[in-house]
C-alpha positions as CSV (number, residue, x, y, z in Angstrom):
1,X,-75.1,36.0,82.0
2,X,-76.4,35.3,85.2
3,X,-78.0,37.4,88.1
4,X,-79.7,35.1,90.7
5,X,-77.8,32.9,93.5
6,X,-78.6,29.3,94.5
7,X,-80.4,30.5,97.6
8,X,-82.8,32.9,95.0
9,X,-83.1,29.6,92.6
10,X,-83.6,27.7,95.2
11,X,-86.5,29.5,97.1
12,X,-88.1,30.4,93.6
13,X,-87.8,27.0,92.2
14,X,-89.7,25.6,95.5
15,X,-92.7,28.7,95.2
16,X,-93.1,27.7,91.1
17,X,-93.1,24.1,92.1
18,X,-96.0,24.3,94.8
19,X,-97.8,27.0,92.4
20,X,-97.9,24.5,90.1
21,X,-98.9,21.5,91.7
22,X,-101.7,23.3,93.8
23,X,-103.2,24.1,90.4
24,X,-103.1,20.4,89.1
25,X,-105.1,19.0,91.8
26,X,-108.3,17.9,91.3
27,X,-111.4,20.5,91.1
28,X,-113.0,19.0,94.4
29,X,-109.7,19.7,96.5
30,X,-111.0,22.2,99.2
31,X,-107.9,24.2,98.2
32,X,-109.1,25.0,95.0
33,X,-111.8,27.1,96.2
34,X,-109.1,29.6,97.5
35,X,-107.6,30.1,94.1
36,X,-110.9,30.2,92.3
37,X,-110.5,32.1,89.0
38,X,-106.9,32.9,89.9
39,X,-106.2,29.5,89.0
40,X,-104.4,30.0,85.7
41,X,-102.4,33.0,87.4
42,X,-101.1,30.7,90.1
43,X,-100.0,28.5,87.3
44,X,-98.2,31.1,84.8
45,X,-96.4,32.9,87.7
46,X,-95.4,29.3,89.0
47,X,-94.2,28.6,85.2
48,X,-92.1,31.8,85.4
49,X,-90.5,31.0,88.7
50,X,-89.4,27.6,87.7
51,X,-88.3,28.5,84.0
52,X,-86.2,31.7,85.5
53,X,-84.2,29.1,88.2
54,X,-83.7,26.7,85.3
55,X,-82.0,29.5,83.5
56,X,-80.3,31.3,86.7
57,X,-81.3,34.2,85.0
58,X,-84.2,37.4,86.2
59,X,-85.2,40.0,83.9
60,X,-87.4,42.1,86.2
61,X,-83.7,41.8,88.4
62,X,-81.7,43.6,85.3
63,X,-84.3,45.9,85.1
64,X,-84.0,47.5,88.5
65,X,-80.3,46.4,88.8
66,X,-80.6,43.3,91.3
67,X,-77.6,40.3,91.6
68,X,-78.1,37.7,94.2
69,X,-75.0,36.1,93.0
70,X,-72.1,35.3,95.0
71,X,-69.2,37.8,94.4
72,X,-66.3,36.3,92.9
C-alpha cells in the first residue's frame, strides 16, 4: 500500500539525501557549526526521508489521511 507520489518521493528523497551528506562532512566544515548539536537530528530525519521514498510509503500521511498519489 502506497500513499506518496513521485513528485513527494522525489522532493523527500532529495531533502534526506542533502541531510545526510551535510552531516558526513568533516567537523572543520563551516557548515557544521550551524547544525551544532542538532547534528544527529539532521541525520535521523534525513534517514527517515530517504527510507519512507524507498518504500513509497508515509505513516504520519495515514495518520492524518494524506495521498499524494496519482488517481487511477
Amino acid at each position: 500500500m502506497t500513499n506518496m507520489g513521485s513528485a513527494d518521493r522525489f522532493v523527500r528523497f532529495a531533502a534526506g539525501i542533502v541531510l545526510i551528506a551535510l552531516c558526513l562532512l568533516p567537523p572543520s566544515a563551516p557548515v557544521l557549526s550551524v547544525l551544532g548539536s542538532w547534528m544527529w537530528a539532521a541525520f535521523a530525519v534525513g534517514a527517515v526521508l530517504v527510507a519512507t521514498a524507498a518504500i513509497r510509503f508515509c505513516p504520519a500521511y495515514r495518520l492524518i489521511g494524506v495521498n499524494t498519489c496519482a488517481r487511477q
